[in-house]
N, CA, C and O atoms as a GROMACS GRO file, in nm:
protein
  428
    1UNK      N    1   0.369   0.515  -2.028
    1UNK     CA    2   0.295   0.466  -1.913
    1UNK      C    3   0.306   0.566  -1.798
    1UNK      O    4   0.413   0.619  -1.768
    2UNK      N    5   0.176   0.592  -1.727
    2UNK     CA    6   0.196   0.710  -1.621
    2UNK      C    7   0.271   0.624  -1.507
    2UNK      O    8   0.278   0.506  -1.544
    3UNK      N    9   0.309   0.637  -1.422
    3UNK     CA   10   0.330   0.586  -1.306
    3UNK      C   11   0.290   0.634  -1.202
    3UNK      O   12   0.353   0.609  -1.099
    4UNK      N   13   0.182   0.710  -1.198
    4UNK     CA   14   0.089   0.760  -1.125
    4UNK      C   15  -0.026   0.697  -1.096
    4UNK      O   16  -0.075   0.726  -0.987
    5UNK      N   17  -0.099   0.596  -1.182
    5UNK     CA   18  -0.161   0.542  -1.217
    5UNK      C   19  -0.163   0.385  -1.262
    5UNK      O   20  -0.069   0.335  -1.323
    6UNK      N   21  -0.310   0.295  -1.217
    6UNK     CA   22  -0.263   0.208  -1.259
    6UNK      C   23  -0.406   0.183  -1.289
    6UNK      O   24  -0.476   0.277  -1.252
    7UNK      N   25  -0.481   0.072  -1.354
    7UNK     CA   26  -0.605   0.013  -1.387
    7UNK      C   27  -0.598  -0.160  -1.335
    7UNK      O   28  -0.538  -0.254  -1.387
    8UNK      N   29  -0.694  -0.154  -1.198
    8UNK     CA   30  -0.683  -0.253  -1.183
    8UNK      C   31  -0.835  -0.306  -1.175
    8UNK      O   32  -0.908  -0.250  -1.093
    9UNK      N   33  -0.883  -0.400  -1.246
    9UNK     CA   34  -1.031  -0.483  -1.266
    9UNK      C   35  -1.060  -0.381  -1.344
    9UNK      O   36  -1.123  -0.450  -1.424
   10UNK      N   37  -1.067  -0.283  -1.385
   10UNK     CA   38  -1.135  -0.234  -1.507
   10UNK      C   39  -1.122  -0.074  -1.429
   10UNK      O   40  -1.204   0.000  -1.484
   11UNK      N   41  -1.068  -0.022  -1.351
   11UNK     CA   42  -1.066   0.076  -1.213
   11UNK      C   43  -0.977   0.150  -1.253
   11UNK      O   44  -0.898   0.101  -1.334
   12UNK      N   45  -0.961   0.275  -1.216
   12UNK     CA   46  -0.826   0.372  -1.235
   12UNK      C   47  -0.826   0.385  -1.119
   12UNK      O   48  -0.912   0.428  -1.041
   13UNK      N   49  -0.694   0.333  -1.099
   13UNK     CA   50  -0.614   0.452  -0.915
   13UNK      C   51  -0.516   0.522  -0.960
   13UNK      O   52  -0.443   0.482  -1.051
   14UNK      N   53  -0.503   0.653  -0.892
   14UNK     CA   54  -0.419   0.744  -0.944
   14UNK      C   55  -0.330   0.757  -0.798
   14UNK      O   56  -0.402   0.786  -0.702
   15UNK      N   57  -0.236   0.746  -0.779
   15UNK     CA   58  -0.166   0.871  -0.648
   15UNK      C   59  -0.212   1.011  -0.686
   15UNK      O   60  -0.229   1.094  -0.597
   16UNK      N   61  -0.240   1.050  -0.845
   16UNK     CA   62  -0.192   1.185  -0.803
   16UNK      C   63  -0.378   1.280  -0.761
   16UNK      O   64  -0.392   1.389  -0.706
   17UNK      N   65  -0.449   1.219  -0.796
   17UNK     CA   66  -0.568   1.242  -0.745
   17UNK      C   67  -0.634   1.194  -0.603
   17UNK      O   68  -0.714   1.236  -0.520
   18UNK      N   69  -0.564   1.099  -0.621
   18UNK     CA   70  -0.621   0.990  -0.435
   18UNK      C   71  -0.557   1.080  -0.298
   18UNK      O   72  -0.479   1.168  -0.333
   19UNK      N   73  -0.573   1.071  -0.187
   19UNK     CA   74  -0.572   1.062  -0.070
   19UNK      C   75  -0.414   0.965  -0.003
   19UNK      O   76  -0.438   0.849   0.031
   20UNK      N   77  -0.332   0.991   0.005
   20UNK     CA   78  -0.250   0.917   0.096
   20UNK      C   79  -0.295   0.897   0.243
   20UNK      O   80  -0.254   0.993   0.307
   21UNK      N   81  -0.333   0.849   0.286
   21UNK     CA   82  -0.396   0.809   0.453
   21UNK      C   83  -0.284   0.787   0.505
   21UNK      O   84  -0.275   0.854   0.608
   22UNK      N   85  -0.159   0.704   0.480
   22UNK     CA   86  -0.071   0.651   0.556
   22UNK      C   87   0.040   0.585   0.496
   22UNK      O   88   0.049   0.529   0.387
   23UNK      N   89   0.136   0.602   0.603
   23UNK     CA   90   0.278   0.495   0.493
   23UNK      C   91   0.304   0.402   0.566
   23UNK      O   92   0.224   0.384   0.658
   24UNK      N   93   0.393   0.332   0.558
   24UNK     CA   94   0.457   0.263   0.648
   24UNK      C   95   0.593   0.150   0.587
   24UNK      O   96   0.587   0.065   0.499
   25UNK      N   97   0.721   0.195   0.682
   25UNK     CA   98   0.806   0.086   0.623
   25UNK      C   99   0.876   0.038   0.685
   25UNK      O  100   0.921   0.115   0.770
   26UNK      N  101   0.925  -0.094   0.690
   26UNK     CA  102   1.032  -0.201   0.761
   26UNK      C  103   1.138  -0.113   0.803
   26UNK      O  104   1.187  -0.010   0.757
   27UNK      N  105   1.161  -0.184   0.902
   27UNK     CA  106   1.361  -0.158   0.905
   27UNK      C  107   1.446  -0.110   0.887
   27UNK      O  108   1.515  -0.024   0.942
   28UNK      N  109   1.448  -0.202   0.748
   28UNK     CA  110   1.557  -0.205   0.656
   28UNK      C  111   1.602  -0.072   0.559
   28UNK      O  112   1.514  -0.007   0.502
   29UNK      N  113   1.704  -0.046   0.549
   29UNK     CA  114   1.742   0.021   0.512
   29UNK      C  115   1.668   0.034   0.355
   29UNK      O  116   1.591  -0.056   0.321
   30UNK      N  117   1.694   0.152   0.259
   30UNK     CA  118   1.649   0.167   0.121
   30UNK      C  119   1.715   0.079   0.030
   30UNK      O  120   1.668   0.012  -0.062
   31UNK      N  121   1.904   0.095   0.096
   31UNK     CA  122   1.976  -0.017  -0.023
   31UNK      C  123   1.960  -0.165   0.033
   31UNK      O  124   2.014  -0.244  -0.044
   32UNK      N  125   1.904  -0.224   0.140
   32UNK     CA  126   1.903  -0.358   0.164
   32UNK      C  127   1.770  -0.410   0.109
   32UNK      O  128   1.661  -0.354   0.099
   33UNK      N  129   1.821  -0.564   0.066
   33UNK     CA  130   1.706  -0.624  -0.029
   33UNK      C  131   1.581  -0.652   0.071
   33UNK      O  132   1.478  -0.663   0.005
   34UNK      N  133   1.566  -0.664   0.172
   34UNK     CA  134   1.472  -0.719   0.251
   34UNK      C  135   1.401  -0.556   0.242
   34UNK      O  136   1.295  -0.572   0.303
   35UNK      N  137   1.407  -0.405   0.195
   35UNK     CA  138   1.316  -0.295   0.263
   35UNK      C  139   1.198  -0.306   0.205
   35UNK      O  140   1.189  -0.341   0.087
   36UNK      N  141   1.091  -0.277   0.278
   36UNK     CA  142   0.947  -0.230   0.176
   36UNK      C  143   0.887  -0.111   0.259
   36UNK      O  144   0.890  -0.072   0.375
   37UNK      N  145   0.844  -0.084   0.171
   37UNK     CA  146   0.787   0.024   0.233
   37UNK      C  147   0.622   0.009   0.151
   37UNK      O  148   0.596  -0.070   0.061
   38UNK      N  149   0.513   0.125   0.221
   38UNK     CA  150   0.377   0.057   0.170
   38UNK      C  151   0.302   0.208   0.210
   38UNK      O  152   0.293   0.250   0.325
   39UNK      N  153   0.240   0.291   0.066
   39UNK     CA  154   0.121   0.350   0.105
   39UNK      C  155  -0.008   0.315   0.099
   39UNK      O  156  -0.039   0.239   0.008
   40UNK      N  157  -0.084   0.348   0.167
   40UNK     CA  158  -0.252   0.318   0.175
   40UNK      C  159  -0.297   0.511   0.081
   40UNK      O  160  -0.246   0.623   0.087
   41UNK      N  161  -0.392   0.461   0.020
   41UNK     CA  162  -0.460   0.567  -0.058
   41UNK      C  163  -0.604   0.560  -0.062
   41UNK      O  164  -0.648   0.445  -0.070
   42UNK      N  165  -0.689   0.654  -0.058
   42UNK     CA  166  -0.837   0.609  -0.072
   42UNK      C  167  -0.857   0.738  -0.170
   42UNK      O  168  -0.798   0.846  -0.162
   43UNK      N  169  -0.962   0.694  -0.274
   43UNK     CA  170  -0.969   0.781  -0.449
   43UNK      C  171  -1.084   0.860  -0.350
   43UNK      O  172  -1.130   0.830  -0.239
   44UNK      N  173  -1.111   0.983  -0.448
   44UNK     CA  174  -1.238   1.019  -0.443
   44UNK      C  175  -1.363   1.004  -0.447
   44UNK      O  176  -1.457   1.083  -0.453
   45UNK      N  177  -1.352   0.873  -0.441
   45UNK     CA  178  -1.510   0.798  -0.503
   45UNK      C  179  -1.524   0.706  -0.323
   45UNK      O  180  -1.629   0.675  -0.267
   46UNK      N  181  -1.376   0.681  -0.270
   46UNK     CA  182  -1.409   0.605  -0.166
   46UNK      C  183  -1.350   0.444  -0.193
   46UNK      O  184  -1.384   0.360  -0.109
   47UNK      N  185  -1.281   0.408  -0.283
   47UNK     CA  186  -1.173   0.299  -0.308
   47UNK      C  187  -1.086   0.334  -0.257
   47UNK      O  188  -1.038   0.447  -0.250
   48UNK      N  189  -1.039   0.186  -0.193
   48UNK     CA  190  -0.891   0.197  -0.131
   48UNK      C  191  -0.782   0.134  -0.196
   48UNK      O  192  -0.795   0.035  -0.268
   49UNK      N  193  -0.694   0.180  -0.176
   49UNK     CA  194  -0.595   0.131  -0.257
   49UNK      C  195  -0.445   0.146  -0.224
   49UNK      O  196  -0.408   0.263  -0.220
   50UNK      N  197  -0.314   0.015  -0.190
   50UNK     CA  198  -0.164   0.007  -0.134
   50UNK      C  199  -0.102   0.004  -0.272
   50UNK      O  200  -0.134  -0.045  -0.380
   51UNK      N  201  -0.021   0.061  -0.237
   51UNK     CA  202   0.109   0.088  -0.358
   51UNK      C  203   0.234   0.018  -0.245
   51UNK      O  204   0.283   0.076  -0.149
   52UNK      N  205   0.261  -0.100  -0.285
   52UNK     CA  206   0.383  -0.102  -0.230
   52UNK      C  207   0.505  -0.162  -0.322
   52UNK      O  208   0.503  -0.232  -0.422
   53UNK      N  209   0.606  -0.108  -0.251
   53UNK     CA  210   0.812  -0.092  -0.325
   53UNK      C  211   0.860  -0.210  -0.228
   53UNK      O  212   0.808  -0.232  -0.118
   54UNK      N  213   0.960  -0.278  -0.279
   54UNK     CA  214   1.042  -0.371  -0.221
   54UNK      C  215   1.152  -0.416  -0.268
   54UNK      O  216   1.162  -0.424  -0.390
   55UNK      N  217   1.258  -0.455  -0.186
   55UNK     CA  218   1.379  -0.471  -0.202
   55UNK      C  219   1.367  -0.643  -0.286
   55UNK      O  220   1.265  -0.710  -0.270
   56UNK      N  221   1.472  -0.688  -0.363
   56UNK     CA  222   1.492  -0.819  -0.396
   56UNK      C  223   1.482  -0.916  -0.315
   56UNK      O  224   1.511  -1.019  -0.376
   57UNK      N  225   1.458  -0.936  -0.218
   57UNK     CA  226   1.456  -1.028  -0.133
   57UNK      C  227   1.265  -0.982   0.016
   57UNK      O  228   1.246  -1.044   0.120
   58UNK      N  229   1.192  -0.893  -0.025
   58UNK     CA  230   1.076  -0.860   0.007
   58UNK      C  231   0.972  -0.902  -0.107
   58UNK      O  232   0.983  -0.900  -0.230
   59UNK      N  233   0.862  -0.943  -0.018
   59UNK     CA  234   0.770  -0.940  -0.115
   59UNK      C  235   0.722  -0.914  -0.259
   59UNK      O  236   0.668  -0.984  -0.344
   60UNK      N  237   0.766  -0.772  -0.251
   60UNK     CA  238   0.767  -0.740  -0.349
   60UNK      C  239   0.863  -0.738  -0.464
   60UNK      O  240   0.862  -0.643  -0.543
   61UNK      N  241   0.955  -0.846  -0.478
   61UNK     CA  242   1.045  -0.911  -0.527
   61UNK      C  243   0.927  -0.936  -0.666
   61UNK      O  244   0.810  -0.972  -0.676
   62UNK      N  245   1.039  -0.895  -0.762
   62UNK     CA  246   0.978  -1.011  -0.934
   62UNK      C  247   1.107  -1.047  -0.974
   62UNK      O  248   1.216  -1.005  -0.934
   63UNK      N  249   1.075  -1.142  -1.072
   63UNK     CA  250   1.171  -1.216  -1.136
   63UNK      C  251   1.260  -1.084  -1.238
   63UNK      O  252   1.220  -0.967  -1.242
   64UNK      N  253   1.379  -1.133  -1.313
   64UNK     CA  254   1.482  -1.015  -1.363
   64UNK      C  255   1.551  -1.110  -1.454
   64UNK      O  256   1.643  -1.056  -1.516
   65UNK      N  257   1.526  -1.274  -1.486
   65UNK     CA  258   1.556  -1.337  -1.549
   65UNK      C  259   1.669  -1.436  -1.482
   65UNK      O  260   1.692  -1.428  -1.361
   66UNK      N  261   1.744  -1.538  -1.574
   66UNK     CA  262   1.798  -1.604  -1.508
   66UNK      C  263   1.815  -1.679  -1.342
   66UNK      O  264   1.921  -1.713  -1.289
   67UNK      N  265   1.719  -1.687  -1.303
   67UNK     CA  266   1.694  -1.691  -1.151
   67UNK      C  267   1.692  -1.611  -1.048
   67UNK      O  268   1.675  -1.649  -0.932
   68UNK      N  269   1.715  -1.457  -1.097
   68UNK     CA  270   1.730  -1.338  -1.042
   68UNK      C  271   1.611  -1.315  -0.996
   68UNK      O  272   1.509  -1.367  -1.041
   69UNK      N  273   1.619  -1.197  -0.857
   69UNK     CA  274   1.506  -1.134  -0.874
   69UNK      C  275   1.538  -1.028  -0.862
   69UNK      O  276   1.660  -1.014  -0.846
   70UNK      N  277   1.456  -0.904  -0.863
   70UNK     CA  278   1.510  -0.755  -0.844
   70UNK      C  279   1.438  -0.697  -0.793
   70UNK      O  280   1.332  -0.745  -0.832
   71UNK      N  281   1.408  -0.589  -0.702
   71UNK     CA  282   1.264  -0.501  -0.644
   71UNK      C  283   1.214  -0.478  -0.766
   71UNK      O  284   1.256  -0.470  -0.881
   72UNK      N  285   1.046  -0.466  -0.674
   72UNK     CA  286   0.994  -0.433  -0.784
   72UNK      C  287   0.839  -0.361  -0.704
   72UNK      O  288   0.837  -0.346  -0.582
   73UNK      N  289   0.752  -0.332  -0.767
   73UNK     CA  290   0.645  -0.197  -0.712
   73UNK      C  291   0.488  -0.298  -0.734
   73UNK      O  292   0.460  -0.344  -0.844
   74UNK      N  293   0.418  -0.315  -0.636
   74UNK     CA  294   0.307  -0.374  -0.667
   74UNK      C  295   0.173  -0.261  -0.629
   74UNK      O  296   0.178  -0.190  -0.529
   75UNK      N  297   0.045  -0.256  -0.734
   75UNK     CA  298  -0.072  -0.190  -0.694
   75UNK      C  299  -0.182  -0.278  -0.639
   75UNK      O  300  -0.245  -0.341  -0.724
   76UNK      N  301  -0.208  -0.292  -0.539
   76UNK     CA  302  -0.331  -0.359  -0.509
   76UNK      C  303  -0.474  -0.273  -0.450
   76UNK      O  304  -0.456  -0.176  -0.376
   77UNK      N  305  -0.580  -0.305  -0.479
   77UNK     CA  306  -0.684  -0.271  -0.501
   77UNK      C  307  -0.751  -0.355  -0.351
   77UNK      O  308  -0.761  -0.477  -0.338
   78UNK      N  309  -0.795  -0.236  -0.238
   78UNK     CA  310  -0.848  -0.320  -0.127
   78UNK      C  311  -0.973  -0.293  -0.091
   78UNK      O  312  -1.034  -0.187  -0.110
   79UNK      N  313  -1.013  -0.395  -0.037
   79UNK     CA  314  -1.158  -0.366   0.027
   79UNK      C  315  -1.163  -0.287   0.140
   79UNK      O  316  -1.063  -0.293   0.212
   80UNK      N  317  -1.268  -0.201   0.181
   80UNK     CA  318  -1.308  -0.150   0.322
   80UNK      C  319  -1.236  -0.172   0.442
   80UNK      O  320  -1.174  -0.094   0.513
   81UNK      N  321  -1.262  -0.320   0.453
   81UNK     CA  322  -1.217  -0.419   0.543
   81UNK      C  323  -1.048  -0.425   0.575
   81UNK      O  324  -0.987  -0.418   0.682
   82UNK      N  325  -0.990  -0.445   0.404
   82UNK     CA  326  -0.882  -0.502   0.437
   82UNK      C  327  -0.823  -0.385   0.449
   82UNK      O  328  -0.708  -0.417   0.482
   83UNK      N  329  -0.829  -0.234   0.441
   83UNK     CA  330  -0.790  -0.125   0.471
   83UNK      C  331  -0.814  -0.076   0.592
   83UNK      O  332  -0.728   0.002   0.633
   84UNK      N  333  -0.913  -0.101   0.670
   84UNK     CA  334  -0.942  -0.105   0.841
   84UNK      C  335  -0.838  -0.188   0.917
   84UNK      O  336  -0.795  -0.162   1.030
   85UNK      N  337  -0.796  -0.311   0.822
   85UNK     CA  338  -0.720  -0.413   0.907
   85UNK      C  339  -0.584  -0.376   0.893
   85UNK      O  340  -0.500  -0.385   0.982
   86UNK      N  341  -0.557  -0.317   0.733
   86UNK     CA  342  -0.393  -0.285   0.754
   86UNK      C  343  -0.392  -0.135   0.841
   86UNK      O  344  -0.297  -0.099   0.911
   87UNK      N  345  -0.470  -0.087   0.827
   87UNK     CA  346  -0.429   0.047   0.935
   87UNK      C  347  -0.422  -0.039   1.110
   87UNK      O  348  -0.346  -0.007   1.201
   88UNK      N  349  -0.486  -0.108   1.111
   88UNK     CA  350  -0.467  -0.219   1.254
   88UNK      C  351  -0.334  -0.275   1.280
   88UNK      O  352  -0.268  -0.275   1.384
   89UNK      N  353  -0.304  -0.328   1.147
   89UNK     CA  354  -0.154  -0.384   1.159
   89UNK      C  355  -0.061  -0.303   1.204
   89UNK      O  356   0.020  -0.327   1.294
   90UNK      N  357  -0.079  -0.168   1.116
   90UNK     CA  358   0.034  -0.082   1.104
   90UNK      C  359  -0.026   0.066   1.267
   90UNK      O  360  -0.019   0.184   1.298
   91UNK      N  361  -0.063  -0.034   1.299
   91UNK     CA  362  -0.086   0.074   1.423
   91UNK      C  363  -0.105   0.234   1.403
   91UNK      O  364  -0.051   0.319   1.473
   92UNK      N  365  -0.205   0.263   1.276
   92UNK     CA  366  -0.226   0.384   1.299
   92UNK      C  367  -0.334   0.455   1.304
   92UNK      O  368  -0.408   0.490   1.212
   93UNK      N  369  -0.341   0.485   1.480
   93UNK     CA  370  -0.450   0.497   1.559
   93UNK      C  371  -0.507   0.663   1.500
   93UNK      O  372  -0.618   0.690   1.544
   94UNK      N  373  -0.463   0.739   1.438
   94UNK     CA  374  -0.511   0.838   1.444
   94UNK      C  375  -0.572   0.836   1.301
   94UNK      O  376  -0.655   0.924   1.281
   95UNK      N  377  -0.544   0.746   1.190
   95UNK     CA  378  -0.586   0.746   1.078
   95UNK      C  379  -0.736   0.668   1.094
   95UNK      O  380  -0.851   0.697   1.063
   96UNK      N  381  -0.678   0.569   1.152
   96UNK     CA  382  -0.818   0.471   1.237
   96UNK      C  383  -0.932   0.568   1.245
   96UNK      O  384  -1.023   0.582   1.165
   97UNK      N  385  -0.911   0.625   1.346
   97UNK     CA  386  -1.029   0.724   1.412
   97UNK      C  387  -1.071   0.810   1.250
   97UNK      O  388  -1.179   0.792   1.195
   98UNK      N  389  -1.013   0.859   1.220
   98UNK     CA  390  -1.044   0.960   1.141
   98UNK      C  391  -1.122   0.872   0.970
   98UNK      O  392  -1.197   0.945   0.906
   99UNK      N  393  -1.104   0.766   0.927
   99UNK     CA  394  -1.187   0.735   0.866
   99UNK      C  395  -1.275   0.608   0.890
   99UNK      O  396  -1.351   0.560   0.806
  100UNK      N  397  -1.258   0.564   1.000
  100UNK     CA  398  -1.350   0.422   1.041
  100UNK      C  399  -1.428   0.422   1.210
  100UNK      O  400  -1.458   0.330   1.287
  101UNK      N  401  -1.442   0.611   1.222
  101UNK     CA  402  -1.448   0.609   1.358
  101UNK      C  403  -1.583   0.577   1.415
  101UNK      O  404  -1.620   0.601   1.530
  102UNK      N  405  -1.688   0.488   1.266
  102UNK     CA  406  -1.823   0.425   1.305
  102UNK      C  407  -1.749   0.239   1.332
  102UNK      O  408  -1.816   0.145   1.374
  103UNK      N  409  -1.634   0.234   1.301
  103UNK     CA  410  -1.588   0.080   1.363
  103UNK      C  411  -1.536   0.064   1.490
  103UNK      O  412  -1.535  -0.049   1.541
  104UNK      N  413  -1.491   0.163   1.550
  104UNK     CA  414  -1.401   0.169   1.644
  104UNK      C  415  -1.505   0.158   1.785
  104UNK      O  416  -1.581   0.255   1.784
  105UNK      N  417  -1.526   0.085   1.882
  105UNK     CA  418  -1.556   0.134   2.054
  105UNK      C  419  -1.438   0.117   2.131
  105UNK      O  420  -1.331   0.062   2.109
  106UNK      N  421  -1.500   0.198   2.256
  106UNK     CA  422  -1.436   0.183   2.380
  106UNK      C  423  -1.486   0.047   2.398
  106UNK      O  424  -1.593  -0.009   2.375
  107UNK      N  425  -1.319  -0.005   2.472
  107UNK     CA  426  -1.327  -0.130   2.536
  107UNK      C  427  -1.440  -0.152   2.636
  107UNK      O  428  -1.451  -0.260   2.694
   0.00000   0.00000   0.00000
């Protein structure tokens, strides 16, 4: 299995061909269960797409058996939209401008 790559709805996202636009991560340290951290990627075609890592106790928590959970790595596949909005969340104004700068006005 690459881990570069994932197929999601019938789709290839790659990191190693895509665009990183942006990262962003909590707090928390790497060894504490609560860290995540999260890239935004957009492919060559113009799909967007978050890769995010998390500690056992973050989101990105899966099961490990017995009632456990353990970090674990999720790919999600985003719309236009919801990639305008997490660059909003994550306050990053210069990525903003540079691929959504037909969304953006002066106040």
């Amino acid at each position: 299995m690459n881990k570069n790559s994932k197929i999601i709805d019938g789709k290839r996202y790659s990191t190693d061909t895509a665009t990183k636009v942006a990262s962003w991560q909590n707090s928390y340290g790497y060894s504490d269960f609560h860290h995540m951290e999260e890239d935004l990627y957009i492919t060559p075609k113009g799909a967007w797409f978050l890769v995010g890592e998390g500690g056992a106790l973050s989101k990105y928590a899966q099961s490990c058996g017995n009632n456990y959970t353990c970090g674990g790595v999720e790919w999600t596949a985003l719309s236009v939209d919801e990639a305008f909005e997490w660059l909003q969340q994550h306050h990053k104004t210069e990525e903003l401008e540079t691929y959504f700068a037909d969304r953006i006005q002066d106040a």
